[in-house]
C-alpha positions as CSV (number, residue, x, y, z in Angstrom):
1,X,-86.2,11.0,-8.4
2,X,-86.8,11.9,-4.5
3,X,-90.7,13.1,-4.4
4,X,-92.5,14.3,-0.8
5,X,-95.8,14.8,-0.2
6,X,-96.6,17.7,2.2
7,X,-100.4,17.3,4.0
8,X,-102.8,17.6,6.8
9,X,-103.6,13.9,7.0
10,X,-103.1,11.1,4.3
11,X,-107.1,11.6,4.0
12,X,-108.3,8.5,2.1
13,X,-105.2,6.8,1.2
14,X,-103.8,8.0,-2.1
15,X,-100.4,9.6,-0.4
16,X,-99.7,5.4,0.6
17,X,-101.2,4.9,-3.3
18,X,-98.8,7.0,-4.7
19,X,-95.6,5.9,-2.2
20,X,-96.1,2.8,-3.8
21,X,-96.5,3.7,-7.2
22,X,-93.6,6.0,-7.7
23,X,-90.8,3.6,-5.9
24,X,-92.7,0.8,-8.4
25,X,-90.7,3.4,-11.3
26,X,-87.6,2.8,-9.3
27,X,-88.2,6.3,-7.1
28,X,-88.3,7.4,-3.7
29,X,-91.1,8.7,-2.1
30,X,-92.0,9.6,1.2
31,X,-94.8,11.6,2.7
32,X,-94.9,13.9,5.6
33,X,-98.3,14.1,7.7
34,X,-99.6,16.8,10.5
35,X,-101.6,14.2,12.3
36,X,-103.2,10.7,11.8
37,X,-106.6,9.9,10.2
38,X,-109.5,8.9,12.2
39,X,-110.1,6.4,9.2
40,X,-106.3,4.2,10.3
41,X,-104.7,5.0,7.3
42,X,-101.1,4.9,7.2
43,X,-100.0,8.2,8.6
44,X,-96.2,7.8,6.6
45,X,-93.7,10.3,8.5
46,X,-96.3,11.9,11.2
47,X,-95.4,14.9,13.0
48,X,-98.3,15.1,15.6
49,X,-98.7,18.7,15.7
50,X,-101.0,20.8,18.5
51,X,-103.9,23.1,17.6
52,X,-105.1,20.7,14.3
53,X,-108.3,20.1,13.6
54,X,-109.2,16.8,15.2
55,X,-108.7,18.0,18.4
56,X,-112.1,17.9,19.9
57,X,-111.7,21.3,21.9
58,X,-110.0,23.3,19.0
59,X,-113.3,21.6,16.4
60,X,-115.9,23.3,19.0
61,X,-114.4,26.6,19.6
62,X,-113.5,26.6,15.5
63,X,-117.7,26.0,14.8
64,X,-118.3,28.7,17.4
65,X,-115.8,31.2,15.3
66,X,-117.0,30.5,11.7
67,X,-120.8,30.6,12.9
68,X,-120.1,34.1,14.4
69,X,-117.6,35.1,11.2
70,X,-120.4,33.7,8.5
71,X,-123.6,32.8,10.0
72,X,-126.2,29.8,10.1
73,X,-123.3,27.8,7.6
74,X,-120.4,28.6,10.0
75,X,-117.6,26.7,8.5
76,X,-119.4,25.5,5.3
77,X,-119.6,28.7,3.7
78,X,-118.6,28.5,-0.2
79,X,-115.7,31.4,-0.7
80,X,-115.9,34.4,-3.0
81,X,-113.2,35.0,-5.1
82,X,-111.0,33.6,-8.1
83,X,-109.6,32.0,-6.6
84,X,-110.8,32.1,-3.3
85,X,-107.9,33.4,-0.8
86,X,-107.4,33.0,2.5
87,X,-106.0,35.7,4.7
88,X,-106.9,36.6,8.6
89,X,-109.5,38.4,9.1
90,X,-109.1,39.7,12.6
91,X,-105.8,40.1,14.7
92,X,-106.7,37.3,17.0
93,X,-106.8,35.2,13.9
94,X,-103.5,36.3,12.8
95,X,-102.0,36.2,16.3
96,X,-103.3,32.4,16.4
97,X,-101.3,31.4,13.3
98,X,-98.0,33.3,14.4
99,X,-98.3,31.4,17.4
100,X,-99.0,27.9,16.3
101,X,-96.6,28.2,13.2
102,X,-93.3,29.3,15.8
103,X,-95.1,25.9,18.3
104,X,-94.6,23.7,14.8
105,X,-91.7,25.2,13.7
106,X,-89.8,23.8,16.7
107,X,-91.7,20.9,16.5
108,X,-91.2,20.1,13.1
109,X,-87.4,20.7,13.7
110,X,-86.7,18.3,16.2
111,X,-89.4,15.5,14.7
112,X,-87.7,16.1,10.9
113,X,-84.2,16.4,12.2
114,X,-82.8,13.0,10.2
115,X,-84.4,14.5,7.3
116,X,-82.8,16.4,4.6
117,X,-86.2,18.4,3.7
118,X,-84.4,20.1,0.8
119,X,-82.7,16.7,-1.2
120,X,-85.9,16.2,-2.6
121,X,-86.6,16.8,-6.4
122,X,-90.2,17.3,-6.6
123,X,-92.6,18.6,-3.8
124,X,-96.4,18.3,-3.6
125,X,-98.3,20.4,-1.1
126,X,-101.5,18.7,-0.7
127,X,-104.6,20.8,0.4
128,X,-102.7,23.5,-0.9
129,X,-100.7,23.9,2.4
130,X,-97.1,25.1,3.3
131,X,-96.0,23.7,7.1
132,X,-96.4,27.2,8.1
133,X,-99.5,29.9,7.2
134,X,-96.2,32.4,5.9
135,X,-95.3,29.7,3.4
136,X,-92.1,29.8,4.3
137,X,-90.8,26.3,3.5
138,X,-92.2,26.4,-0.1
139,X,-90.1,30.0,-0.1
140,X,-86.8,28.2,0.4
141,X,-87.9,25.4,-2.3
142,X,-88.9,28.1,-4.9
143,X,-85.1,29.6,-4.2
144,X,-84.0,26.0,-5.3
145,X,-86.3,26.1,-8.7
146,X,-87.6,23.0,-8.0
147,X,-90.9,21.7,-8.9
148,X,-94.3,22.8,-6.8
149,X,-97.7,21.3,-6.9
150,X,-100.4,21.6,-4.9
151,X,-103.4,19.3,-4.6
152,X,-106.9,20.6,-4.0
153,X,-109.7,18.1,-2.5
154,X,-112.4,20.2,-2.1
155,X,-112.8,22.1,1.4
156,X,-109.8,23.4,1.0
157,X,-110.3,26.0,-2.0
158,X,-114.4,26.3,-1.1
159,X,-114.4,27.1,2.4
160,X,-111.1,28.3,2.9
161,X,-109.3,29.3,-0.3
162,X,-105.4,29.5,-1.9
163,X,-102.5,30.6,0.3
164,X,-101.4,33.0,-1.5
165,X,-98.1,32.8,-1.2
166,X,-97.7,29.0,-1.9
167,X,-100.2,29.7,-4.9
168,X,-97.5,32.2,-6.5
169,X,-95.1,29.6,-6.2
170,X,-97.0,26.8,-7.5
171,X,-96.0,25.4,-10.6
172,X,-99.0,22.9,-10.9
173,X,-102.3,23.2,-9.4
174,X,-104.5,19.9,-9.5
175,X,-107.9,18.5,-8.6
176,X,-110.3,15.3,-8.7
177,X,-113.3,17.8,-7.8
178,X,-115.1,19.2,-11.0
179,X,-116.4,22.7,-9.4
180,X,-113.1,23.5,-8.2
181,X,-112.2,24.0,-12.3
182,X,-113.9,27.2,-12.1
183,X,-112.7,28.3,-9.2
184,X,-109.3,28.6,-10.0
185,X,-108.0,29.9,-13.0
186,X,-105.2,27.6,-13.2
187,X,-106.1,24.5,-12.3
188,X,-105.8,20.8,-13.9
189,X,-107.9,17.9,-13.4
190,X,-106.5,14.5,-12.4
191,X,-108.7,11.4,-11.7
192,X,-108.5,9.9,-8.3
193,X,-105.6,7.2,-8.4
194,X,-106.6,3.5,-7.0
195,X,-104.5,0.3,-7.2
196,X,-107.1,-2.3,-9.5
197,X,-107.5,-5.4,-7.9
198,X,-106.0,-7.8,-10.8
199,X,-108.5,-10.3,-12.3
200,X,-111.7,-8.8,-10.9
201,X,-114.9,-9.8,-11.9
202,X,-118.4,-8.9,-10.4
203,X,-120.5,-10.8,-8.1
204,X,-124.0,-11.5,-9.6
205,X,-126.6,-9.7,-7.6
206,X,-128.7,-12.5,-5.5
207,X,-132.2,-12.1,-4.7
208,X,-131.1,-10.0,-1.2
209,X,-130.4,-7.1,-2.3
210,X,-127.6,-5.4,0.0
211,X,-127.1,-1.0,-0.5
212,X,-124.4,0.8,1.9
213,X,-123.8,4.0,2.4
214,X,-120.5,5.5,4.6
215,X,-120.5,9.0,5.4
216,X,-117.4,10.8,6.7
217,X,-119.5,13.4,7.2
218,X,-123.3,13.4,7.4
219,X,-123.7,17.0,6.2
220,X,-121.9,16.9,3.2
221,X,-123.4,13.7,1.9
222,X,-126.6,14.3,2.7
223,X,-127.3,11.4,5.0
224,X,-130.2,12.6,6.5
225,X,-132.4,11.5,3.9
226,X,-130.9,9.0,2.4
227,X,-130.9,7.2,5.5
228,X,-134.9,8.1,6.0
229,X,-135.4,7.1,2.2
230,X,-133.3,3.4,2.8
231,X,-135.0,2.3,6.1
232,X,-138.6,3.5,4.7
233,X,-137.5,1.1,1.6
234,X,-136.3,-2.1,3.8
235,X,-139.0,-1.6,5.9
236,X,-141.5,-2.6,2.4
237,X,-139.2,-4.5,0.6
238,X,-137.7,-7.6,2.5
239,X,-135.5,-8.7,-0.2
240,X,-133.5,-4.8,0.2
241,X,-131.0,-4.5,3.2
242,X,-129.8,-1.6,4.2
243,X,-126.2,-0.7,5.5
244,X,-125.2,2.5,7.2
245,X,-121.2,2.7,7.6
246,X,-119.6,4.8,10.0
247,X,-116.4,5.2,12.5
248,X,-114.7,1.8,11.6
249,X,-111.4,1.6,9.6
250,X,-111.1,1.6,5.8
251,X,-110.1,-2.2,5.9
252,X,-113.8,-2.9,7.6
253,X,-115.4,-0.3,5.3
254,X,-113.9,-1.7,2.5
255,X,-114.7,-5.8,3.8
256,X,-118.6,-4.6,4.4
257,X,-118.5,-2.7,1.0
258,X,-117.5,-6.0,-0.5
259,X,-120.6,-7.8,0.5
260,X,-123.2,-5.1,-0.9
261,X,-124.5,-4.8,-4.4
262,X,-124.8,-1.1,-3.8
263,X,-123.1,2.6,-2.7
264,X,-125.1,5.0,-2.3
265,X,-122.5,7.8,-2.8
266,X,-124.3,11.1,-2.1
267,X,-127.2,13.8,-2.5
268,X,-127.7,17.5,-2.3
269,X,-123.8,18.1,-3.4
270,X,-123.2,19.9,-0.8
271,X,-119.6,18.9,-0.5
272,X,-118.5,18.9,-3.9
273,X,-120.4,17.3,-7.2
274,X,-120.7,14.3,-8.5
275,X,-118.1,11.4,-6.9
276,X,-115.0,10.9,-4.4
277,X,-112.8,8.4,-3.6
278,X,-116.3,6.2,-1.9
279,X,-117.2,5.7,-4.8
280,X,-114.2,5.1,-6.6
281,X,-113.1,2.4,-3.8
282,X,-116.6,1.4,-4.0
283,X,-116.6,0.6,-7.7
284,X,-112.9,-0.9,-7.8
285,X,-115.2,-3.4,-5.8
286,X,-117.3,-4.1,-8.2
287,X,-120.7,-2.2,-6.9
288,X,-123.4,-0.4,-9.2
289,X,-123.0,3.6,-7.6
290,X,-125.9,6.0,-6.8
291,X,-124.8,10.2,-6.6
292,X,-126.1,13.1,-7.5
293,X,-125.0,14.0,-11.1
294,X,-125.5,17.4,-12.2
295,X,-125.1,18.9,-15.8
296,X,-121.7,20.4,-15.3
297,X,-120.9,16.6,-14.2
298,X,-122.8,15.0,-16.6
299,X,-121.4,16.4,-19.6
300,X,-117.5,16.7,-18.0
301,X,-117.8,12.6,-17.2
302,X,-119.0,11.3,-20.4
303,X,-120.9,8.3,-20.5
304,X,-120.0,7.8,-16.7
305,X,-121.6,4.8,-15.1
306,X,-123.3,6.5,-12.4
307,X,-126.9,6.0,-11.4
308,X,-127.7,9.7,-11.2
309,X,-130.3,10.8,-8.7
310,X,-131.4,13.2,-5.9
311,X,-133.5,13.5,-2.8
312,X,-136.6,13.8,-5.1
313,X,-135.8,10.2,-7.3
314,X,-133.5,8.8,-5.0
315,X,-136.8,6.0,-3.8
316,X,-137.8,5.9,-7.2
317,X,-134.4,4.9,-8.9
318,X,-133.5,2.2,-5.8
319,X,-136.6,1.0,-5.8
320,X,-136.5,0.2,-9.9
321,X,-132.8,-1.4,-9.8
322,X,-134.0,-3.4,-6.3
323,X,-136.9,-4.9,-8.8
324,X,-134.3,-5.0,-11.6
325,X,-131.2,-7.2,-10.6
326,X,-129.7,-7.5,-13.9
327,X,-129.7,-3.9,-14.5
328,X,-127.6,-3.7,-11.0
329,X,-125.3,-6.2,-12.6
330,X,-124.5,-4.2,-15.7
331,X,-124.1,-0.8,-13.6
332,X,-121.5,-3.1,-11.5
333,X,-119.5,-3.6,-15.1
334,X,-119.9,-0.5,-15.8
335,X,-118.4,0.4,-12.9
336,X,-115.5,-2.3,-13.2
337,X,-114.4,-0.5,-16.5
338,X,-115.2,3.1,-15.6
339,X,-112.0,2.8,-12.7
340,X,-110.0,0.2,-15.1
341,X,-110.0,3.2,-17.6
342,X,-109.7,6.6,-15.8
343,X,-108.7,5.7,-11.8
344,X,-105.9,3.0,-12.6
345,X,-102.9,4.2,-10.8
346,X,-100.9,3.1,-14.0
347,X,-103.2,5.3,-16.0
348,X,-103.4,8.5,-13.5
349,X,-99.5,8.1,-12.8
350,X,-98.9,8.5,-16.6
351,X,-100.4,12.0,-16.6
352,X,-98.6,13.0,-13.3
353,X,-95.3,12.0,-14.7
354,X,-96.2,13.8,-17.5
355,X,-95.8,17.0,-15.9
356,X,-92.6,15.7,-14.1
357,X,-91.5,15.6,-17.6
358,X,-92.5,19.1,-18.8
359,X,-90.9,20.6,-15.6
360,X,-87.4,18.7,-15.0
C-alpha cells in the first residue's frame, strides 16, 4: 500500500512514528507538511507555505481578530455545534482564504511537482484539513473512491470545528482526545502511538526527588500555578527539584525528562482532558504522571496509572509521593505497562490497519 499523511505540522512526532511503522509492514509512507515545528521534528516533505500560523505577524493580528469575533477568550473559545463547523464569518474572512488558497495552490504545484499526489491508496488528513479551505484535493480523491481519514487533536474541532466539505467525504474520523467523542457524532478513538523502548525498566527513585513539567503552551496546561505550587514546594523541601521545560527540542526535552522521577502533565483542562502525547513520551520513560483526571476520564481510562489531581490537591498529592518514594516507583510501573499495553505502535497500528481492512 502507498499511504500520505496530509497536516499543518508533524506536531509531536507521530506522522515520523507512523512513516516508520507502516514501511516496517513492507508499505510506503510519506507525509506532506505546511511548515516545520518549533519543537525540530522531522518536517517529512515540507511545503513552507505563507500566511500559517507561526508566523509571528499573522499570530498577533489572528489574537487581535478572535478577541474582537469572541471576546475575553479570543481564540480559545469552545465551539457550538455537533459537530462544530467552520465557515467564514465575514467577507474579509472569506476573501483571506480565497486568497491564500490560489498563493498555496501555485505553491504547492511547483514544490509537489515530482509527486504523483493521486498514486496513493490511502489518505489521512490530519487536523481535519484539505490543502485548500474549498477541500478541493480531498474532492478529486473522493472521485477516485479511495479511503479518507481525518485526525482530530484537539484545537482543531474545539475552537475551530469540521470542514465541512472534507467531513462529508471522510470515511473515518479519529481522536486520542476523550471530549472530542461527544463532539462529533462519528468519531473513533485511537490511543496515541509511541515506539517502546525495548527492555525498559525503571529507575528507582533516589532520595532527590526530581518533577518536570514542559508546556507548549502555558495557558492550556495551566502553568501558572503549577509553577507557583512547585517552587513554593522546593523552596521547603530540599530533597524536591523542580524542572520547568520550555523552547528546546524534543531530543533535550526528552534527555531532561529522562533524569526526573516526575511529569507533571497538566491542570485546569483547559486544552483537552486528561493526557497527551507529554505524558505518553513521559511515561515510555518510565516517570510516575500527575494530570487532572476528571470523571468522564476516569471511568473511559480504566484503571489508568495517573496521579489525578487539580490546582486545589495538586501540593497536597506531590508533597505525599515526595515523602513516599516507593509509591513514585510503583506509579513509574504503572506507567511502563499502561503505554506497553495501549500506546505500543504495534498495538495502535493493529486497530488502524483494521480499518484499512474494512475499507480496501
Amino acid at each position: 500500500m502507498k499511504i500520505l499523511y496530509i497536516s499543518p505540522e508533524n506536531t509531536v512526532g507521530t506522522l515520523s512514528a507512523w512513516k516508520r511503522f507502516h514501511e516496517s509492514k513492507g508499505n510506503t509512507c510519506d507525509f506532506i507538511t505546511f511548515y516545520k515545528t518549533p519543537n525540530n521534528f522531522e518536517p517529512g516533505i515540507c511545503l513552507d507555505l505563507p500566511l500559517v500560523s507561526t508566523g509571528s505577524l499573522y499570530r498577533k493580528l489572528r489574537s487581535i481578530y478572535y478577541y474582537n469575533k469572541y471576546g475575553v477568550n479570543g481564540e480559545y473559545s469552545i465551539k457550538c455545534g455537533y459537530p462544530p463547523t467552520w465557515r467564514a464569518s465575514k467577507n474579509y474572512e472569506q476573501i483571506f482564504f480565497s486568497i491564500r488558497d490560489y498563493i498555496w495552490k501555485k505553491t504547492i504545484r511547483k514544490k509537489l511537482k515530482h509527486i504523483d499526489l493521486l498514486s496513493y491508496d490511502i489518505y489521512h488528513f490530519e487536523w481535519g484539513l484539505d490543502f485548500f479551505r474549498d477541500c478541493s484535493f480531498a474532492k478529486k480523491i473522493a472521485k477516485l473512491n479511495k479511503p479518507i481519514f481525518c485526525t482530530y487533536h484537539g484545537q482543531d474541532l474545539r475552537t475551530r470545528g469540521v470542514i465541512e466539505p472534507l467531513n462529508a467525504l471522510s470515511d473515518v474520523n479519529l481522536t486520542s482526545e476523550v471530549d472530542l467523542l461527544s463532539m462529533h457524532p462519528k468519531m473513533d478513538y485511537m490511543f496515541l502511538p509511541v515506539h517502546m523502548s525495548p527492555g525498559l525498566s525503571i529507575k528507582k527513585t533516589s532520595r532527590k526527588i526530581k518533577a518536570c513539567h514542559s508546556p507548549t503552551n502555558r495557558y492550556y496546561k495551566g502553568s501558572d500555578k503549577i509553577i507557583d505550587i512547585c517552587k513554593r514546594i522546593s523552596q521547603q523541601n530540599k530533597c524536591f527539584e523542580f524542572i520547568l521545560i520550555e523552547n528546546l527540542s524534543n531530543k533535550e526535552v526528552l534527555k531532561i525528562k529522562s533524569s526526573c522521577d516526575i511529569v507533571i502533565d497538566q491542570i485546569g483542562n483547559c486544552g483537552g482532558w486528561g493526557y497527551g502525547m507529554n505524558s505518553v513520551e513521559s511515561m515510555n520513560l518510565g516517570l510516575c504522571c500527575l494530570t487532572e483526571m476528571n470523571q468522564q476520564c476516569d471511568e473511559f481510562y480504566k484503571n489508568h496509572p495517573f496521579v489525578g489531581v487539580d490546582e486545589n490537591t495538586l501540593e497536597k498529592k506531590l508533597t505525599f509521593l515526595i515523602n513516599n518514594p516507593k509509591t513514585i516507583d510503583d506509579f513509574k510501573q504503572k506507567s511502563l505497562d499502561w503505554v506497553r499495553k495501549n500506546h505500543d505502535i504495534a498495538v495502535v497500528g493493529q486497530k488502524l490497519y483494521d480499518y484499512y481492512k474494512q475499507l480496501l
